[in-house]
C-alpha positions in Angstrom: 4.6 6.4 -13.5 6.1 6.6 -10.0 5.2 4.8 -7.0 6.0 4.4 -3.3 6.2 1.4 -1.2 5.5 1.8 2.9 8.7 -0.8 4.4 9.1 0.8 7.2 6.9 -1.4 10.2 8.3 -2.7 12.9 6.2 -6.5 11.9 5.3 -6.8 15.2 2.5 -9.3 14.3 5.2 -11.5 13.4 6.7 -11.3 16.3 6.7 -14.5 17.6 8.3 -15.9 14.4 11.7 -14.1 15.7 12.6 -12.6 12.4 15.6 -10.8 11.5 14.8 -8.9 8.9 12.0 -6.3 7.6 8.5 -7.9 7.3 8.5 -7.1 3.7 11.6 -9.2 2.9 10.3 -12.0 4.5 11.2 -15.0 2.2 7.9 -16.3 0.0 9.8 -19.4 -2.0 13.0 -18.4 -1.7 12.6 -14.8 -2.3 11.7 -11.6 -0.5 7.8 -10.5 -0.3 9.0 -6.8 -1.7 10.6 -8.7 -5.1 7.0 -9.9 -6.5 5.8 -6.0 -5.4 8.2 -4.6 -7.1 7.4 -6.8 -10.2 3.9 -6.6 -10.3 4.7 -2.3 -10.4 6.8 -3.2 -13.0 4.5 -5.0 -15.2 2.2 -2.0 -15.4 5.0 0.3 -16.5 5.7 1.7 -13.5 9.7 3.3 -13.6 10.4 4.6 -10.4 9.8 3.7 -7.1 10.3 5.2 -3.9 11.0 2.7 -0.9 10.0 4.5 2.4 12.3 2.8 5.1 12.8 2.8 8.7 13.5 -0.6 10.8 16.4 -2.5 9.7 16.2 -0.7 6.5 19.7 -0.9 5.6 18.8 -4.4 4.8 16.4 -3.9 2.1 18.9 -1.2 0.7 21.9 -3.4 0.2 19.2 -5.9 -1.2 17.8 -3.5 -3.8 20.3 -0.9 -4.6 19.6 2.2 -6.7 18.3 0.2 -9.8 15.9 -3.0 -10.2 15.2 -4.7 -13.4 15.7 -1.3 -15.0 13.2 0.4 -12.7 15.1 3.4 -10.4 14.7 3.1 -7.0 15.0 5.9 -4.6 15.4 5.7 -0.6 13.2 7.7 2.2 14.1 6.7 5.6 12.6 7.4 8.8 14.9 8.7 11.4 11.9 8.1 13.7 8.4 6.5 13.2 6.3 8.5 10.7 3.3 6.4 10.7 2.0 5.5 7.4 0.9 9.5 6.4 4.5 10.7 7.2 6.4 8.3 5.3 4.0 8.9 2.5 4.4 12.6 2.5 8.4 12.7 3.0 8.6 10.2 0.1 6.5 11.7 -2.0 9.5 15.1 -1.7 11.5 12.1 -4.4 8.6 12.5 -6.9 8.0 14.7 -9.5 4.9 13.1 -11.3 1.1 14.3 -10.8 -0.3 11.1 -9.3 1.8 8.8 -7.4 0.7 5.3 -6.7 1.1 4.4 -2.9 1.3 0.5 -1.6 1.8 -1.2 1.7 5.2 -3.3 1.4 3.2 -6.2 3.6 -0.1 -6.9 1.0 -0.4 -7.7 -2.4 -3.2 -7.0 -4.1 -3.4 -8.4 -7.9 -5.4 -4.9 -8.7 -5.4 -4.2 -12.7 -3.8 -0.9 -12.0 -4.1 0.2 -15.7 -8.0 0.2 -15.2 -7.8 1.7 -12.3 -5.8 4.6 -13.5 -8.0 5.4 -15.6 -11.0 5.5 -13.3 -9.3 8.0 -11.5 -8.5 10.2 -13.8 -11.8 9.6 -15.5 -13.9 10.5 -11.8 -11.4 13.7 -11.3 -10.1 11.8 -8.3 -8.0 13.5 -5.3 -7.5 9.8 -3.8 -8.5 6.5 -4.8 -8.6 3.9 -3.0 -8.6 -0.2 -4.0 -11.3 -2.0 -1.9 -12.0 -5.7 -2.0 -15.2 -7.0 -0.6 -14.9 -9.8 2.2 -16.4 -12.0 4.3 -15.1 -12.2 8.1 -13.5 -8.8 7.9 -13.1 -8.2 11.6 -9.7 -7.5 11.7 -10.3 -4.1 9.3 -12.1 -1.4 9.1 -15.1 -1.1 6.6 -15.5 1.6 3.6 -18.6 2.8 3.0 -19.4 4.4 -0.7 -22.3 5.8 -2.8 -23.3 4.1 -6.3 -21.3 6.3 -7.8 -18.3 4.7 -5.6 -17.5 7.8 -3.8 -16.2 7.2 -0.3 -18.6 8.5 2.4 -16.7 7.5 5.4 -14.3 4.7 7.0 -15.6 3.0 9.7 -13.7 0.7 12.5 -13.1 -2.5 12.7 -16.9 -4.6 13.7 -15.4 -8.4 14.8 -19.1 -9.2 14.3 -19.3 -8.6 10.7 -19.9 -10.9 8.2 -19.2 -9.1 5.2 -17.7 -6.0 4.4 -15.5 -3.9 1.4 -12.4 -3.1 3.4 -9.5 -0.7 2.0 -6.9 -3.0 0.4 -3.4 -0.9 0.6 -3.3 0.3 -2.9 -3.6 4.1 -3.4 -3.6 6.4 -6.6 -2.9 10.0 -4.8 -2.8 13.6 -7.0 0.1 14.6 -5.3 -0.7 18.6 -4.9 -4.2 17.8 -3.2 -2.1 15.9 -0.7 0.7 17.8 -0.2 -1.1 21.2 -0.1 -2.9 19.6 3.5 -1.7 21.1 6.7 -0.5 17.5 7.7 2.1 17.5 10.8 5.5 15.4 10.3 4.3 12.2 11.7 0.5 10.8 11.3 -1.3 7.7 10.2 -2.7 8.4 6.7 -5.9 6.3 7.5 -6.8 8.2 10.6 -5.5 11.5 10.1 -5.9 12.2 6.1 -8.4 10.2 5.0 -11.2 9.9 7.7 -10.7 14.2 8.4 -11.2 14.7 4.6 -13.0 12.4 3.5 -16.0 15.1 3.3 -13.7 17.9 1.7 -11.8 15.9 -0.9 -13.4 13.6 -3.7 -12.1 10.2 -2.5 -13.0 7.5 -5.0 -13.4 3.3 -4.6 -12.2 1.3 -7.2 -13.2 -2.3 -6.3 -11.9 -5.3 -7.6 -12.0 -8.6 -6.6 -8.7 -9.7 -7.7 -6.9 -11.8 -5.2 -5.5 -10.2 -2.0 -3.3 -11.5 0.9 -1.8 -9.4 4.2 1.2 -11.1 5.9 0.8 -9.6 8.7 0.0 -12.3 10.6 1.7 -16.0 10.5 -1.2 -17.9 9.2 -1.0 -15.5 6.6 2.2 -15.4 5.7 2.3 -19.2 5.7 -0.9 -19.0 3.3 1.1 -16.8 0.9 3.6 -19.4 0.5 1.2 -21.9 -0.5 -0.1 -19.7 -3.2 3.0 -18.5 -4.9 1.2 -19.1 -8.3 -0.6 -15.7 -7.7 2.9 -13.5 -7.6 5.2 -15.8 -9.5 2.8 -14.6 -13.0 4.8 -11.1 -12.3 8.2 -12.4 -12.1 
């Protein structure tokens, strides 16, 4: 299996913490946030992984090199911003497999990816998506679904909910149906893929209530810390 990882934000949440490198190699016990991603994709057998880069990514090149614990690593990098869609789609030119797994290099979501390959290929899906259901989940956007957990539509962030299923950064993507789309060179994939084809394309939920973390922001970055348990199990 192949996979990419989106590295390429500028962290600008994490601005005030003046860092100097990438936000995904942002030190969680003394190593960087992309390591535990890498071996959690490595536990479920995944062998290569493209790295889609753009700020400061030299650094997390000379970090990584071509190879990681046997896994090959290839190297996208944005000359320019690309927004999430565009790094996805030039990346995804460095894979060769049917359905690429796609994961934000800022969240890790304990998903049991091995079940949710096969819910995807079991439901015929064009795009599925990993949802965890939250409470307080102002600072996303909501999914809404069928019982069948087909996605009906993505709706913005609501400060004044209290509970919501909100899309968790792991994707499973049939790599034809997406690069077949008239997509332009630089777009968000949340905006301009999957809310304009969400009524075309069979986009499937997979929810799991696995633990999740964003460190984007500093309190959550600092939280991550404090729970290393939950990526060390990977390592």
């Amino acid at each position: 299996m192949e996979a990419i990882i989106l590295a390429g934000g500028f962290g600008t949440r994490l601005k005030k913490l003046n860092l100097e490198v990438p936000k995904p190699m942002v030190q969680v016990q003394g190593k960087p946030f992309l390591e535990y991603l890498l071996s959690y994709l490595k536990y479920y057998g995944v062998t290569h992984v493209v790295l889609s880069v753009g700020y400061k990514g030299e650094i997390i090149r000379e970090h990584f090199g071509e190879e990681w614990k046997g896994m090959k690593l290839s190297w996208s990098s944005e000359d320019h911003p690309l927004g999430t869609g565009g790094g996805v789609k030039k990346a995804m030119a460095l894979c060769a497999g049917d359905q690429v797994w796609v994961l934000n290099g800022d969240t890790f979501f304990d998903v049991n990816l091995t079940k949710m390959y096969a819910f995807h290929v079991r439901e015929n899906s064009s795009f599925t998506l990993a949802g965890k259901q939250i409470k307080s989940p102002g600072r996303y956007g909501l999914i809404r679904y069928d019982r069948q957990h087909r996605i009906l539509a993505f709706e913005e962030k609501n400060p004044n909910a209290a509970e919501g299923v909100i899309n968790g950064g792991v994707y499973l993507i049939r790599r034809k149906d997406f690069l077949t789309k008239p997509l332009p060179e630089a777009f968000s994939i949340e905006h301009d893929f999957l809310e304009v084809y969400v009524g075309e394309e069979k986009f499937m939920l997979y929810l799991s209530d696995s633990y999740f973390i964003d460190i984007g922001i500093p309190e959550d970055l600092e939280k991550a810390r404090n729970e290393y348990h939950y990526f060390r199990k990977y390592e």
